[in-house]
N, C-alpha and C positions, 0 to 999 in steps of 0.2 A: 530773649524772654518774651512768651507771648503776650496781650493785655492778659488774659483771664490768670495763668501765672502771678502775673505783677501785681493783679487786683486781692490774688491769696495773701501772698507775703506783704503787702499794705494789713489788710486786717490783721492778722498774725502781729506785726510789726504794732499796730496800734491796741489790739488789746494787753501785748505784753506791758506796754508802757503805763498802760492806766491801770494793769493789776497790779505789777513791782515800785511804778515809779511816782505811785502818789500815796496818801495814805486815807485814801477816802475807802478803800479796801480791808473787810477784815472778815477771818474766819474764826467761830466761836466755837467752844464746847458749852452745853448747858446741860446738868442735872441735877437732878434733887426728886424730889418724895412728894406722892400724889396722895390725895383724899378722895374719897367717888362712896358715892352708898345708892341706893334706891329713890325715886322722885319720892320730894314731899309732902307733893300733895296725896299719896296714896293712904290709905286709912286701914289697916290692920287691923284682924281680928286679935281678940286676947287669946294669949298671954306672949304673942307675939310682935318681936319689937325689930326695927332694923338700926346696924351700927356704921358707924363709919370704916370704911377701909382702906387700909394703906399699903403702899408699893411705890414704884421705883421710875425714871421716866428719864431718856437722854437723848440730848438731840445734838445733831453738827448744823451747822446752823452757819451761812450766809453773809453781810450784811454791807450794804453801800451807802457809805454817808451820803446825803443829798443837801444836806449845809451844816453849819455846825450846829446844829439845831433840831434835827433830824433824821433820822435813817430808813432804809427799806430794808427788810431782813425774810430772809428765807429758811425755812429750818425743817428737815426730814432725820426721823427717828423713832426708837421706842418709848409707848407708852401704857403704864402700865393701870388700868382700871379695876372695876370688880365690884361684890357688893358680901354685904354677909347681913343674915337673918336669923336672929336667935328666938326658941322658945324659951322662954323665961321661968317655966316651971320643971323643965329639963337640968339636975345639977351637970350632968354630963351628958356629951357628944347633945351638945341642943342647939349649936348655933351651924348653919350651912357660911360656908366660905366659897367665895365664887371669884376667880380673877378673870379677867376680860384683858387679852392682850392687842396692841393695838402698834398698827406701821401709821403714823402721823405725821402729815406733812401741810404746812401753814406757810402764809403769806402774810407779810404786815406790816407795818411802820409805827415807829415810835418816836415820842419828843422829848429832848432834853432842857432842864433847866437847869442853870449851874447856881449855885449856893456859896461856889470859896474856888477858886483856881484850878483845884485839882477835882472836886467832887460836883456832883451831880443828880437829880433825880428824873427819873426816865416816866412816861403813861406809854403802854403800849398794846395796840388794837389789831386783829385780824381775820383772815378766814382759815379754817385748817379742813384738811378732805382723811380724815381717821378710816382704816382698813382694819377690819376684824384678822389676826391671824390664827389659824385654827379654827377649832370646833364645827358644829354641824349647826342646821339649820334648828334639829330641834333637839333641845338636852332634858333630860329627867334627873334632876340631882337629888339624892337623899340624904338624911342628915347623920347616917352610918352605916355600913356595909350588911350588917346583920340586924334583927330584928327594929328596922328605922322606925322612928315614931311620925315623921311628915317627912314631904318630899316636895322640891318645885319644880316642876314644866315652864318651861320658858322656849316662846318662838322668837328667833333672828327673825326680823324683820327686814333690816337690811343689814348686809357686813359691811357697806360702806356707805358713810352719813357726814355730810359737812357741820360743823362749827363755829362759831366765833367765837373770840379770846378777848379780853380785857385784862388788864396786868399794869403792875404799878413798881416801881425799883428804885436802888439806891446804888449808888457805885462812884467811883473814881477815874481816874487816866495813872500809870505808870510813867518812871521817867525814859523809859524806851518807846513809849507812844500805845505802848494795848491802852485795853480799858477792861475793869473788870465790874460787875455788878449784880446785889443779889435782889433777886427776882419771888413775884407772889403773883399769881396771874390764874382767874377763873375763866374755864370754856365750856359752854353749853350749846347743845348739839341744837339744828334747829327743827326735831321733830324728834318722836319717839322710834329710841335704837332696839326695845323689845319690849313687845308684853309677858308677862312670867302668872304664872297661878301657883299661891301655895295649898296642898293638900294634905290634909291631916283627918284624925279619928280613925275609929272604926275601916276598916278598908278604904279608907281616904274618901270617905263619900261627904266631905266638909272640905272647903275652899276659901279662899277670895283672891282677887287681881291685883297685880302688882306690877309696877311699870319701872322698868330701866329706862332713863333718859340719858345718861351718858356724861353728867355734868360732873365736871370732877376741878379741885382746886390743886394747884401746883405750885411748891415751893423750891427754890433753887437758887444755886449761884451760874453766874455765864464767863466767861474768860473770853474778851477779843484779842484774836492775832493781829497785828499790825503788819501788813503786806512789805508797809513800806521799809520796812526794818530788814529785807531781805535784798535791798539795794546791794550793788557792789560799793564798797569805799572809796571815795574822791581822794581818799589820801594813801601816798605812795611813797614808802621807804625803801632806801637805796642800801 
């Protein structure tokens, strides 16, 4: 066996061990229900108002203990955003629904403080790099297919925008060694992910500006896999 050979199967050989053979290793599922509307600081004309909107968000997700105290976590997946805009003097078809779909992928670390033996509660910070999937660069939405009363223009600025994340949890450990924990965690983009104009009246010749920021709140549970639970057993019956 040559060195370069023997230097493969040494890595090979030592990442097996520290992914199967310890339990600083785990793989998570996370999901739950996202909030996202339109920035606040934007000022509407009347009789127009905006609402919050909800959707759906899942990620596989990472994570390497670094003490017991701490972890680094990684996590790529779906996230679902969007915004909706109602007129208010509209009984029917008066509100635009917009969803913003998004491939999410975050870096971070979080800390545990334990409270009782088996539970815990988690602060947890990062960066995330959010992908637009679909859509074009400029969309004209109305708010019904046939005679619409307003409609918004909105430009992509960029389909891809980084993030930071802030999050806060509660959880336990299992007697097989996961951990599970439910999760609240807000991420705000750090710059504006589109500008939008709504138009209304007469041949839409009335307007004002309206900004997507991208900031949306996440609620969720996470499930850790414990790596180390995939060891083979020390014990041997005959």
């Amino acid at each position: 066996m040559n060195s370069k050979s023997g230097l493969f199967f040494a890595i090979i050989a030592t990442a097996s061990t520290a992914l199967y053979g310890q339990s600083k290793w785990f793989i998570a599922a996370n999901a739950g229900a996202v909030i996202s509307k339109t920035a606040t600081s934007d000022t509407l004309a009347n009789p127009f108002t905006t609402r919050n909107r909800g959707n759906i968000y899942g990620y596989l997700q990472g994570t390497y203990d670094l003490s017991k105290a701490s972890s680094l976590n990684f996590k790529v997946g779906y996230l679902g955003t969007g915004f909706r805009i109602n007129n208010d003097t509209m009984p029917n078809n008066g509100m635009i629904k917009q969803p913003v779909d998004m491939l999410s992928t975050s870096l971070g670390i979080s800390f545990r403080q334990r409270f009782s033996t088996g539970s815990f509660i988690t602060e947890n910070f990062g960066i995330t790099l959010n992908q637009q999937l679909g859509g074009s660069l400029t969309d004209t939405i109305y708010n019904q297919t046939k005679n619409a009363r307003y409609r918004i223009v909105h430009d992509n600025i960029v389909k891809t925008f980084p993030a930071f994340y802030l999050g806060f949890g509660m959880g336990g450990n299992t007697d097989e060694g996961h951990r599970y924990e439910f999760t609240v965690s807000y991420q705000q983009p750090f710059s504006t992910a589109r500008q939008m104009r709504v138009e209304y009246g007469e041949f839409y010749n009335q307007s004002f500006p309206l900004t997507f920021k991208g900031g949306n709140l996440q609620v969720g549970f996470t499930f850790y896999f414990n790596f180390s639970t995939l060891e083979k057993s020390q014990d041997y019956f005959y």
